[in-house]
Residue frames relative to the residue before (quaternion, step in Angstrom):
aa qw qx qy qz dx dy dz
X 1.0000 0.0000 0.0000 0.0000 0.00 0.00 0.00
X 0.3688 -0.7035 0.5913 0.1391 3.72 -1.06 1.09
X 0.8706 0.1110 0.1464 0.4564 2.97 0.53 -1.28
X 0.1329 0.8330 -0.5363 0.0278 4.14 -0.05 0.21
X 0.1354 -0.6514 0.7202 0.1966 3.64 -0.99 0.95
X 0.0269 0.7539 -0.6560 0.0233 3.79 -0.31 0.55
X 0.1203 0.8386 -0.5303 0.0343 3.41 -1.02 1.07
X 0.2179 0.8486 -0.3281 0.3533 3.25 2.08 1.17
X 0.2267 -0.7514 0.5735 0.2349 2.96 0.54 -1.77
X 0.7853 0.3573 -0.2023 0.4634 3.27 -1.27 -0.41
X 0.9079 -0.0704 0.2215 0.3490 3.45 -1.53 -1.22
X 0.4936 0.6346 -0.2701 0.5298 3.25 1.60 -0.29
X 0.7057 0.5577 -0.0582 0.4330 3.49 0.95 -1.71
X 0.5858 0.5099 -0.1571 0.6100 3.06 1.94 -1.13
X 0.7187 0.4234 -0.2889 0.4699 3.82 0.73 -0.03
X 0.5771 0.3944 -0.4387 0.5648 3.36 1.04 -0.50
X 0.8194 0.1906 -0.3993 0.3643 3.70 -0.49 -0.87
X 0.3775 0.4744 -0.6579 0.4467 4.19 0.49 0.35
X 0.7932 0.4807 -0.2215 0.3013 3.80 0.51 -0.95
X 0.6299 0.6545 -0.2265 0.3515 3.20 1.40 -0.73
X 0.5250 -0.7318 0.3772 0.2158 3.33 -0.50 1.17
X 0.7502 -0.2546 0.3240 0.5171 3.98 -1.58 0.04
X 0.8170 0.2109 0.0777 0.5311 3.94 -0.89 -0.37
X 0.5216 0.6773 -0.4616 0.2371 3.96 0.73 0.22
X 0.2473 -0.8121 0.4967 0.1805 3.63 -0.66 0.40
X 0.0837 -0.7953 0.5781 0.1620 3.57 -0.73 0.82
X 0.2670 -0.8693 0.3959 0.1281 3.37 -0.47 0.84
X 0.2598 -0.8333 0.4584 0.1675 3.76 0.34 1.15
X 0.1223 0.7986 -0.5890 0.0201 3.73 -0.74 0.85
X 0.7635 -0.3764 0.0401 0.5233 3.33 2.00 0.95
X 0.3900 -0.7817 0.4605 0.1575 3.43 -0.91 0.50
X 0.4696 -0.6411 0.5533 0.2497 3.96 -0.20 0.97
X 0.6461 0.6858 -0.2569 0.2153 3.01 0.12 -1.99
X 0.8032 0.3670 0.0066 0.4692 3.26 1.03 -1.74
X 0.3952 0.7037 -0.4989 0.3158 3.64 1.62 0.12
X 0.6087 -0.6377 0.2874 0.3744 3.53 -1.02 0.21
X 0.4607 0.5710 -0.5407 0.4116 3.96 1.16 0.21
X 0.7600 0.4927 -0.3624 0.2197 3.33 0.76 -0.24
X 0.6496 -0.5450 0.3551 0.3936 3.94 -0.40 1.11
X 0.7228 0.0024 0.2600 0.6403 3.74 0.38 -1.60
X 0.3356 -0.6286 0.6935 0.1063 3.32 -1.25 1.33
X 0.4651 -0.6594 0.5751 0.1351 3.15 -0.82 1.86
X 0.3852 -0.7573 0.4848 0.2075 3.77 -1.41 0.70
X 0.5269 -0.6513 0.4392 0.3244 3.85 -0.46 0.56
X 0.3150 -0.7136 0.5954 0.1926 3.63 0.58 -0.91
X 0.6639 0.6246 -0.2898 0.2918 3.76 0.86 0.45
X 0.6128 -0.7093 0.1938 0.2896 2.81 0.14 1.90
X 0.8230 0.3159 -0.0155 0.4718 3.80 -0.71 0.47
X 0.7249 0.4884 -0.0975 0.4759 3.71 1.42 -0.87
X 0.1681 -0.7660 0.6091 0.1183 3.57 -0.40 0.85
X 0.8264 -0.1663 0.0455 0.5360 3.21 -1.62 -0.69
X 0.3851 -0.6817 0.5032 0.3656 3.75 -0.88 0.76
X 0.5335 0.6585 -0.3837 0.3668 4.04 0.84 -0.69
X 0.8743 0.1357 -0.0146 0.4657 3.34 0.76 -1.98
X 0.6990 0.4654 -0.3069 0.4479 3.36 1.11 0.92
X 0.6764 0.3349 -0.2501 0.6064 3.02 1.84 -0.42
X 0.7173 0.5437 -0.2572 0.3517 3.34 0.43 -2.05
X 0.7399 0.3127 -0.2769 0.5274 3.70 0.04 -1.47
X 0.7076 0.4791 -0.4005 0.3309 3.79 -0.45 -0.72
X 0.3929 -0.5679 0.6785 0.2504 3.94 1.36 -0.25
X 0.7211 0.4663 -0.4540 0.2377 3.76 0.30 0.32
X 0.8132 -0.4396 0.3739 0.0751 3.26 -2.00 1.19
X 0.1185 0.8434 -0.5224 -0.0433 3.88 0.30 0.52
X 0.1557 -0.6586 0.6959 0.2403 4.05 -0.32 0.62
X 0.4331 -0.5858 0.6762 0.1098 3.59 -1.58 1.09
X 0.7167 -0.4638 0.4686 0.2270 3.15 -1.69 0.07
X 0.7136 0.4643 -0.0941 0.5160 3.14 1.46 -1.25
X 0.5335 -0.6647 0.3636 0.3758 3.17 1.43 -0.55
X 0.3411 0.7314 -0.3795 0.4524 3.10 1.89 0.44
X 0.1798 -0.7652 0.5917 0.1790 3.74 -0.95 -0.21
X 0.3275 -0.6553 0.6699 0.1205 3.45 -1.73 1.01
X 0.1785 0.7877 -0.5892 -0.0210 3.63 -0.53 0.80
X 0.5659 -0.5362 0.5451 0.3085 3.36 -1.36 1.59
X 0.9600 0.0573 0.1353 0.2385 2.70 -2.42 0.00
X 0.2663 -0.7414 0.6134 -0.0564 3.51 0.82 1.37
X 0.6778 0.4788 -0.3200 0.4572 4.17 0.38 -1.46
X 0.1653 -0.6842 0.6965 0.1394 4.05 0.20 -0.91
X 0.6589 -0.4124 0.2569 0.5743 3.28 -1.03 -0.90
X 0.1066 0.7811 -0.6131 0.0513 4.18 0.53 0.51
X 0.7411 0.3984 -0.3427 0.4178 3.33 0.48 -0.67
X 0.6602 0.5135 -0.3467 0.4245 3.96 0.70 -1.02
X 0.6229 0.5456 -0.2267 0.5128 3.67 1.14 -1.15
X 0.5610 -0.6698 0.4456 0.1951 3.59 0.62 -0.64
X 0.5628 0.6374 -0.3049 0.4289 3.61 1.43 -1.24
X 0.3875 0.7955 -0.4193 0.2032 3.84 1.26 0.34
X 0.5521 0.6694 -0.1088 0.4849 3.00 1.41 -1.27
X 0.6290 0.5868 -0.2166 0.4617 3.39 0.74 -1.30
X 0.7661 0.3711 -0.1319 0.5079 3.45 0.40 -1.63
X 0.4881 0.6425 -0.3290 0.4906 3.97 1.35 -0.21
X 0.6345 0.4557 -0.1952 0.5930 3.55 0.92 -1.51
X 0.7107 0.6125 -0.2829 0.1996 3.12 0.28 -0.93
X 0.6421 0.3768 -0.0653 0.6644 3.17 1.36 -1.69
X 0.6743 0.3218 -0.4108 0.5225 4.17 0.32 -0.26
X 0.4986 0.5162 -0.4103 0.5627 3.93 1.15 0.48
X 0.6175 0.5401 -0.2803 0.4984 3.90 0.96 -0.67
X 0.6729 0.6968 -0.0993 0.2277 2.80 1.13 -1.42
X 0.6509 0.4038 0.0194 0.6426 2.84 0.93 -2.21
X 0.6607 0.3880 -0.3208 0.5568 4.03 0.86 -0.33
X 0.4910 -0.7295 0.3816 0.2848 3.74 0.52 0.48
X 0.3358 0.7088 -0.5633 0.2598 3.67 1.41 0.34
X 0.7845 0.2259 -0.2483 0.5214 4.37 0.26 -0.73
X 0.0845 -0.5957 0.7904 -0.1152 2.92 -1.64 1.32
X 0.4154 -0.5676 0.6690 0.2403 3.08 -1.92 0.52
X 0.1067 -0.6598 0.7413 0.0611 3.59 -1.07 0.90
X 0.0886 -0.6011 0.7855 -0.1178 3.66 -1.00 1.99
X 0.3741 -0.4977 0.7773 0.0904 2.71 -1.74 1.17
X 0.2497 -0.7750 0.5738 0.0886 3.56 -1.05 1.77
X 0.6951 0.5373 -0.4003 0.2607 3.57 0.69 -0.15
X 0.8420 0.0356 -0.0371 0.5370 3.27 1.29 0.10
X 0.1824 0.8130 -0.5521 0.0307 3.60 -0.85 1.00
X 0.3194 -0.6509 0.6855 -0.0673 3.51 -1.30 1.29
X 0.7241 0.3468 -0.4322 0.4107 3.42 -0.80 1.11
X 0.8690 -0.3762 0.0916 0.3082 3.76 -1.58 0.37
């Protein structure tokens, strides 16, 4: 994995960064797992990392991986209070609809959900 927007948590969170290559970046934009319907807030299993919410997500803070990979908090900042959401919306359904973003899948092999 290069890249992972992962907003699960738990066991999920645990597969991408076992999976996540030299110099990869997992971007944290929250963690289901840990919402309150759930009974017990399943554990990730990533070395070095506590709760991903209150150690990673809210604090906006940087995690260096074993692998050299990286956890980064709160990808949003203030986008939503500030407003500039909207902007970055147009922006990327403009990319979109203009054929600039594609997914690039690697067909010879895939591992994950």
């Amino acid at each position: 994995v290069d890249v992972a927007y992962e907003g699960v948590g738990g066991a999920l969170l645990g597969a991408v960064c076992a999976n996540l290559k030299p110099e990869g970046r997992v971007l944290i934009v929250g963690s289901i797992s840990q919402y309150p319907h759930n009974d017990e807030t399943p554990h990730h299993g990533v070395e070095g990392v506590g709760d991903i919410m209150d150690d990673v997500f809210r604090p906006g803070r940087t995690v260096e991986l074993p692998n050299g990979g990286r956890l980064i908090g709160n990808v949003w900042g203030d986008a939503f209070s500030t407003g500039v959401l909207p902007a970055f919306r147009d922006r990327l359904y403009a990319d979109l609809a203009a054929g600039e973003i594609r997914a690039l899948v690697d067909g010879t092999r895939f591992c994950g959900v």
